[in-house]
Each structure stands twice: as C-alpha cells, then as structure tokens.
N, C-alpha and C positions, 0 to 999 in steps of 0.2 A: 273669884276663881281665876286661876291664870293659867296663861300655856305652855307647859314646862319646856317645849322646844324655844318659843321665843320670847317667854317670860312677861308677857304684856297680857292685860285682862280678855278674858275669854270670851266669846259674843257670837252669836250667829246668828246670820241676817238671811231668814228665811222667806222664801216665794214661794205661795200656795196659788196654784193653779187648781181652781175647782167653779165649775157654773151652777153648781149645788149649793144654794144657800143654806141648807139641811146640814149636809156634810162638810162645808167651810166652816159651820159653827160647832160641829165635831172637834173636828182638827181645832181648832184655837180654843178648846176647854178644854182639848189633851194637853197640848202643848201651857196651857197656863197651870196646868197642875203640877207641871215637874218643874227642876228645878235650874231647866236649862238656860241662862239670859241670854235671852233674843230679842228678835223685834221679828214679827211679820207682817207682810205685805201680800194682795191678793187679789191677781187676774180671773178673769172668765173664759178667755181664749188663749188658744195658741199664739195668736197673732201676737194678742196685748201683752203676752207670755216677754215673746222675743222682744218689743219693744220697752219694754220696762227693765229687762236685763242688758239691753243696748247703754241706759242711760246711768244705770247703778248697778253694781257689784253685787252677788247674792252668793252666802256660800253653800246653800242649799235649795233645792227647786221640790218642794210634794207635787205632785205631778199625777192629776185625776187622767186615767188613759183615754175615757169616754166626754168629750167638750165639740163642741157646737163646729169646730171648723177641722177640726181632725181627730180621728179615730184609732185607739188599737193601740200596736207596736210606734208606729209612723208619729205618734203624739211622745215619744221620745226625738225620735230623730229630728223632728220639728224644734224641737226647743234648744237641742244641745249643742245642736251648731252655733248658737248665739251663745254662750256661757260656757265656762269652766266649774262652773257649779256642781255639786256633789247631786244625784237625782235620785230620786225617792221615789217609783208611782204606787197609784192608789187602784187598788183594784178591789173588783168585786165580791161577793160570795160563791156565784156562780163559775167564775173565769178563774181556777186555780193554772191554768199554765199559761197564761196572760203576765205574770209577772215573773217566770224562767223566760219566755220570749222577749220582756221588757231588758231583762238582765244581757240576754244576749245582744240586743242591742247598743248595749254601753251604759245603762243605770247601773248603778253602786247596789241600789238594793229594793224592795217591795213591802208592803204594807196592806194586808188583806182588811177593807170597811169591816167595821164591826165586831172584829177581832182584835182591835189596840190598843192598850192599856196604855196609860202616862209613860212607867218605865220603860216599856216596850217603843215606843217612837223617839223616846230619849236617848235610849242608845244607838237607835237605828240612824236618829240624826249626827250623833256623833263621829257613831263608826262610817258611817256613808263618807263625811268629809274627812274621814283621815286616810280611806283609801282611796279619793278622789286625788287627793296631795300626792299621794304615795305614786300612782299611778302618776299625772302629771312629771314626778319628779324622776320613776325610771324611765318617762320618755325623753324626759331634757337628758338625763346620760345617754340615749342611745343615740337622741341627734348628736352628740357632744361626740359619742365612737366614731359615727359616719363621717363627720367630720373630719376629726383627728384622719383617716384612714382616709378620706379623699387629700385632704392638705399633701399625706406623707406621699401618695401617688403622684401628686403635681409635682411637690418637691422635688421627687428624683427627675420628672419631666423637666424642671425649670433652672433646675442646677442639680448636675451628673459631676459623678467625680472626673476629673482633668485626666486629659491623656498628657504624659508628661515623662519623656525615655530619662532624661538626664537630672541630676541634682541640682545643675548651676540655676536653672530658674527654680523655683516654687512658687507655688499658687495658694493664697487663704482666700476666703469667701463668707458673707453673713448674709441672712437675709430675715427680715422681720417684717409681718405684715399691718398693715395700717389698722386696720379695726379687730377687737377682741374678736375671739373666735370666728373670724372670718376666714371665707376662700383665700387662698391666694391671689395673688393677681398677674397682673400681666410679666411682671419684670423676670430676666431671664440674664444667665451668665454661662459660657463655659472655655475650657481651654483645653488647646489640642498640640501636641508638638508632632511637628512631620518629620519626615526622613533625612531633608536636608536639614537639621537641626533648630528650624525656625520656630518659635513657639508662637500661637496664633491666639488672640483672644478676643470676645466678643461681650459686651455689657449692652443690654435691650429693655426698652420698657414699652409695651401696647397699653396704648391710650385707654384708661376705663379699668372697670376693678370689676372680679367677680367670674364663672366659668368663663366665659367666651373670650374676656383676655386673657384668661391661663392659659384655656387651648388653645391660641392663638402664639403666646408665648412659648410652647411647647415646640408647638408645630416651626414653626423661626428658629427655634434651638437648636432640633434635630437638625433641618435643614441648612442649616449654616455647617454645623459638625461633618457632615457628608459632603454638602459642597467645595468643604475647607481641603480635609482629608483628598476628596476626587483634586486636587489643583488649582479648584477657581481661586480668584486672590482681588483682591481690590475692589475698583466702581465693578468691574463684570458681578463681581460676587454680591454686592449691594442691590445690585441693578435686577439679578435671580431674586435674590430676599423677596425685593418691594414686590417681584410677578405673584411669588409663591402668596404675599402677604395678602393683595388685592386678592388673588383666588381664595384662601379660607379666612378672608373676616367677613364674618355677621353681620356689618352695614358700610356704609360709605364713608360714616365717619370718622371709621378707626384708623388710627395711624401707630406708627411705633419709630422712637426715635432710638438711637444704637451707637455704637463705637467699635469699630474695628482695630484689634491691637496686633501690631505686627512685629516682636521683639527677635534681633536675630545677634544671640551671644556671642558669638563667633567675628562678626562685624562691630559690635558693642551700637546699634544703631535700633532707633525705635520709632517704627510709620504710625501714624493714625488716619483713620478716616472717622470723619465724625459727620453722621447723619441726624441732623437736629437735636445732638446731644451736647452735656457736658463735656469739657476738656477734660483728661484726668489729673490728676495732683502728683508730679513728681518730687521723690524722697530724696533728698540728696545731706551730704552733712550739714551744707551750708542751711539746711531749713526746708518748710514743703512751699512749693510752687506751683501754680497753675500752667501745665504745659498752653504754651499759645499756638493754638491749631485751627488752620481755617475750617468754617464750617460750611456743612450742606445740607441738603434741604431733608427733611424726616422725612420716610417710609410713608407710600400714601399720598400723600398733600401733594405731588405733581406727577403722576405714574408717567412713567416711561421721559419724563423731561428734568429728571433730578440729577447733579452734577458734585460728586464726591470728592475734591480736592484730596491727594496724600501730604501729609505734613510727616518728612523725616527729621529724625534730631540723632545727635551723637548721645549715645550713653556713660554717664562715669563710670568707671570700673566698678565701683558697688553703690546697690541704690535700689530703689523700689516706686510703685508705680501705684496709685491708688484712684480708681474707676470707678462710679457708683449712677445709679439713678438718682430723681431729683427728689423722692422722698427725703434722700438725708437733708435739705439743705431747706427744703420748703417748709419748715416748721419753724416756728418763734424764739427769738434767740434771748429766751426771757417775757419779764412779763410787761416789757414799754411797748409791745406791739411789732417790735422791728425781727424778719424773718434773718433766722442764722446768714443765708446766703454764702457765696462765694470764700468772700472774705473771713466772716466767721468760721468758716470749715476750715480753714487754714491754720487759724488762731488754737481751734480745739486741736487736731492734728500736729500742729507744731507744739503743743501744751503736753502732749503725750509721751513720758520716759518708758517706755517698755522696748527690747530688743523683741520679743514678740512674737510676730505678726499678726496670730490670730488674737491673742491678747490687745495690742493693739487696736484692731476690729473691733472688738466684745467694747473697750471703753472708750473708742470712739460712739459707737450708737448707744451706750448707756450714757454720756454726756449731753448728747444729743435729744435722747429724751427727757433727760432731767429740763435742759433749759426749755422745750416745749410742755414741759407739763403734761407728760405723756397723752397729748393731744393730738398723734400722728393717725391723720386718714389715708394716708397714703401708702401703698408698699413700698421701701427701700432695701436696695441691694445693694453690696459692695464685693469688690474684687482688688486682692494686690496682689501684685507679682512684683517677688524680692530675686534679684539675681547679684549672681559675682564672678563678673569676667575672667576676675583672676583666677580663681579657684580652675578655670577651663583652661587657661592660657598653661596653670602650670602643671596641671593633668597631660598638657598634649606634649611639653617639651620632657616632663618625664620620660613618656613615651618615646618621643624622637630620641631622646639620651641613651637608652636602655639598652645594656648589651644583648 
C-alpha cells in the first residue's frame, strides 16, 4: 500500500502509552487484526511517553488518559508538546466527556475501551494522522501569511518610494533577503531631492539579521529622511544617525555601516561620505569603476569620536552610480572557494548589456546568485541613481530662450 500524496509505502509508527498490561494487550490484538502496516512501540508513563518521542519519530500516539504520573485532560498536554504526532486517547466506560475534553485540548480523535473493533481504530488511526498533517500544514500557511505581511510592513519601513521633483536624476533599487522565508534584515536605502535641487541618498546596513535589525533599520531610515529634508547634511547628519542609532539598539554590539550620497545635477558634482561602508561603483561609457572615497569609521564602534571625511568628484554629463550592501559581494564567486568581492562585481556589472536600470539590477543579483549557489545568508540591497546633465542644461536654456 502506498501514499497516493507521496507515492512511497505506507507505514505507521505507532506509540501506545498504556500501564495496563490488560489493555496494551487489547490494543495490539486490535491493531494486528487489521490491515494497517505498522510497527508499535509501548510506554507506561508520561514521562517515558516524551522521552521515547524525543529519540524517534511516531506518527501516532494511543494515549490511556489515566497513567501513573498524570491524569485526565493534562495526559494530553503532557505529551504533545514533545511530538507532532497525530493523538488518539483511550478512555473509559465510564468518562464519556473525557474524550470531547481530550479533543478540546488538541487530540485529533478518542477511542472509548471496550467499544473497538479492528475497523474502527484502523480508521481512527488513519484519519487522526491525516488531519494531524492537515492541521500542521494550514499552520505552516498561516506562519508563511504572517510573514509575507510582516516582510511587506518592513519593506515599505526599509525602502520607501524616493522623493524625487525632477527627471534628470532616477532612482532603481532591489532588495533580497539572505535566508528563505526569512525577516528582513537590517539593510536600509532611500532617496530624497530638496528644494535646492540636490538629490540626497543614503544605502545602510545594521549589523545582524532578524527584527531588531529591521527596526533598527527603519528607525535609521526614517530618521535620516527627516533629518535630510529639516537641512542637516554631512558629519553633523552622521554624527545625529550614530546618537539616534546608540539610543534604539538592542545591545552594545550593533553597529550599522552607511553611505551618504550627495549628487547635485546642476553642478554635475558628487560628495560621498562613507561610514564603514562600501565605495559605490560608478557607470560611466568608459566601463564601471569603484569610486575612491576616504572612508570612516561605522555607526557604533566609536560613539561620539567618529570622523566622516567628504570625497567630492566631478560627474560626466551622463552616467550612473551603483551603491549596495556587502551582501552582494560576500558570496562565492563560483565553486573554487574564492568570494565575488570587489573586483568580481565589476566584471559582472561591466558584463551587463541592458540600457535598463532596473533590468540591469534584477540580472546583476540573479548572476550573483547563480555563482553563489544561492547560498546567500546575508541580506543585500542595491541602489542606482542614473542621471543626465544634459537633458537639465538643455531644459534651462530652453527656458532662458523662450519668447
């Protein structure tokens, strides 16, 4: 006989908890008369109950309510927290609502002594473990919704859509988390253009995976957004981060390392401040490059003694900028052992024909995975900003032209 869902021989490995040697010899001349292939196995206690389902799988538990170390309802709850096992109890003649109380507890089903026929526990044992499954499996979808519906709330916490007045800049962004159906993590991006035409951007990553960096990443997002928006600009703005950062993390040892991007179209000029982060990768015709930016010291690791160098550069009249956490880069660039790093992100990046951008994106980190072997623990996030001077230079002398 087989299991038409997975197609492999049918079997069940049942645990008879009974300290009735009367009634354990019941139960295994029921059970050898039908025609169910099993195998059982048979405790006296509770106790021995739990420790024998600790060591081996069972996909069903007969379960006497009355045993030497616990009594009643509670000789469920006693055993079920050690097993996924489908549960069965065995009750008496006397005690007919002993096994609706049993039920309400979390057994699949009940078995009144001396009432059981072969066919009657054969089905009982069957259908117990299919709605044990059943059960089981709409729990995994409902953690899998909670889920899905926490991610999507951090998401919009962790990358907001870009405040962005003009066309000349654009913004794309990816983000993909390091472990299957995991939280997010810490890693954080967003962009903001002000008044004076300056577009501002920020790439963050909080040390550690899991809620406490997302909200920690959140909280960094927001408050970079607000701070950016209110005027602050530079170390002052870094220097706010790290206070906000030291006040809501969870231990001493979180830190978060970041980029500050300060692109201002109008001057064709681009600042970075880099706090224990990556440089970013700039696009240019001639090929992608690692902008050279002094660096500073990450969020955390020296509160109030950290020192932000700005690195400006001139920008070509068109081109693009490509910022990311170290997920992308810290994965194997293949299977000799040697990690992508720096230089391999270059090679993928410069390997990439798409005008694009988000396209671009999408088969940079699907490349990325492929040579890791989708082995990625880590959350990675990416941002570019593509601009074109020109397109501004010749909007404004339109303008100035214009009768």
């Amino acid at each position: 006989m087989t299991d038409q869902a997975t197609g492999r021989a049918e079997h069940y490995r049942i645990l008879l908890v009974e300290d009735d040697d009367g009634d354990a010899l019941l139960v295994e001349e029921l059970l050898l008369d039908t025609d169910l292939p099993h195998t059982l196995a048979r405790c006296r206690t509770a106790a021995d109950a739990r420790a024998a389902l600790a060591e081996e799988h069972a996909d069903c538990v007969l379960l006497d309510l009355h045993l030497p170390d616990v009594s009643g309802v509670e000789t469920v709850q006693a055993v079920q927290t050690q097993t996924h096992a489908a549960i069965i109890v065995l009750t008496g003649l006397q005690e007919p609502r002993a096994g609706v109380e049993a039920l309400a507890a979390g057994a699949q089903d009940y078995l009144i002594k001396g009432k059981v026929e072969p066919d009657l526990i054969q089905r009982a044992v069957r259908y117990a473990v299919e709605r044990k499954q059943a059960e089981r499996a709409n729990a995994a979808l409902q953690v899998g919704r909670l889920r899905a519906e926490e991610n999507a709330r951090l998401e919009r916490g962790l990358l907001p859509d870009p405040i962005l007045s003009s066309t000349t800049v654009t913004a794309s962004s990816r983000y993909f988390p390091g472990r299957a159906q995991a939280l997010l993590g810490g890693d954080f991006l967003d962009v903001v253009q002000t008044d004076d035409g300056q577009v501002h951007a920020v790439i963050g990553d909080v040390s550690g995976h899991g809620p406490d960096a997302a909200a920690l990443g959140v909280c960094l997002r927001i408050a970079w957004r607000s701070l950016t928006l209110g005027g602050h600009r530079d170390q002052e703005l870094l220097a706010l981060l790290e206070r906000i950062h030291i006040a809501e993390r969870t231990g001493s040892d979180l830190f978060t390392t970041c980029s500050l991007i300060t692109l201002d179209p109008q001057a064709a000029t681009l600042t970075l401040h880099l706090a224990g982060h990556h440089g970013p990768v700039l696009l240019t015709p001639d090929g992608p490059q690692e902008v050279a930016a002094t660096h500073g010291v990450a969020l955390g690791i020296l509160p109030g003694l950290g020192k932000w160098p700005a690195t400006t550069l001139k920008l070509p009249r068109r081109g693009a900028l490509v910022a990311y956490t170290d997920g992308l880069i810290e994965g194997y660039a293949g299977h000799h052992g040697d990690r992508l790093g720096v230089t391999g992100l270059l090679d993928l990046i410069g390997a990439i024909r798409t005008p694009d951008p988000g396209s671009h994106l999408d088969q940079l980190i699907a490349r990325t995975r492929q040579l890791n072997a989708d082995r990625h623990t880590d959350d990675l996030a990416i941002l570019r900003l593509d601009w074109d001077t020109g397109a501004h230079e010749q909007r404004a002398n339109a303008w100035r032209t214009a009768p």
